[in-house]
C-alpha positions in Angstrom: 50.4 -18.7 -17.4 51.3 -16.6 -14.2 48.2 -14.8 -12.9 48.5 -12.2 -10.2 46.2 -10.7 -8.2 46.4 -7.2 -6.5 44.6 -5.7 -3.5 42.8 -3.5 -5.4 41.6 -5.7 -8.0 40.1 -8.1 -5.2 38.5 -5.2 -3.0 36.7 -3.4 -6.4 35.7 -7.4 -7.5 34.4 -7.8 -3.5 32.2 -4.5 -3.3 31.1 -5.5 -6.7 29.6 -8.5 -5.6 28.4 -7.3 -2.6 26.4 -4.2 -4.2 25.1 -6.7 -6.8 23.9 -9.3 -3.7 22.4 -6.1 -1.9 20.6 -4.8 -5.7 19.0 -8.3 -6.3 17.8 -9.0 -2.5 16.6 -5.4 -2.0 12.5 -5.9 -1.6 10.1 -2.7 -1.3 9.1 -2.0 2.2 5.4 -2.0 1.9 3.4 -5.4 2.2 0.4 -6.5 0.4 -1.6 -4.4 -2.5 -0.1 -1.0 -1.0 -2.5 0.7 -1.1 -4.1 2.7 2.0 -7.1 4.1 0.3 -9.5 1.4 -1.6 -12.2 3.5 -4.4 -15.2 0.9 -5.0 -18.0 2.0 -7.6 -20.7 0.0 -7.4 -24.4 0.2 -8.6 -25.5 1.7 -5.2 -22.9 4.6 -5.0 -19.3 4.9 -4.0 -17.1 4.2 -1.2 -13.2 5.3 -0.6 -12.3 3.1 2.5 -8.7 4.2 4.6 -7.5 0.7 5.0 -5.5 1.6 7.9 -8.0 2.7 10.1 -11.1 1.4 8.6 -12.4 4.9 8.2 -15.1 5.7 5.1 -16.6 7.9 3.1 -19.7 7.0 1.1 -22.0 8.6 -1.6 -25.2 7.1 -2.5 -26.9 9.4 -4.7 -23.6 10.3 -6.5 -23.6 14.1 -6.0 -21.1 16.3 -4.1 -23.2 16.9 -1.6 -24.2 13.3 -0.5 -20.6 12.6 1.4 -21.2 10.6 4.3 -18.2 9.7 7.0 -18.4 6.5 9.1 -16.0 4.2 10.1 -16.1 0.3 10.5 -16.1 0.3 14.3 -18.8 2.5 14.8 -20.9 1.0 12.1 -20.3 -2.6 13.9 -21.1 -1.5 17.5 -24.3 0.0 16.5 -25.6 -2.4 14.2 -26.4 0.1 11.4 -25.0 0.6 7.9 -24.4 4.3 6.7 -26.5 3.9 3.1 -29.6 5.7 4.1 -29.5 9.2 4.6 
């Protein structure tokens, strides 16, 4: 049995491989949960927390107009929590 092998038929079988190497290695560009903004509901309220730049927004008393802002930083360097009105 004689088996011959043309140029094309190699370069189609190469790119083949190739595109099937890059479809299989190929890994989503975002790391960890991906997800920037965090919801928590709790029995106290609820708090949707930017993950990037631990900014917050919190609602004790579950109403529209309870929103409160705050961010982590702040809330560190002044030793206070935003719960209380």
């Amino acid at each position: 049995m004689k088996t011959q092998f043309d140029l094309k038929s190699i370069v189609i079988g190469f790119l083949s491989a190739a595109l099937l190497t890059m479809a299989f290695s190929f890994k989503n560009g975002n790391t960890g949960q991906g997800a920037r903004f965090v919801t928590e509901v709790g029995e106290r309220g609820v708090i949707v927390l930017d993950t990037e730049t631990g900014a917050y927004i919190i609602n004790t008393d579950l109403s529209n107009m309870g929103w409160r802002k705050g961010d982590f930083e702040t809330t560190h360097k002044v030793s206070k929590d935003n719960l209380t009105k």
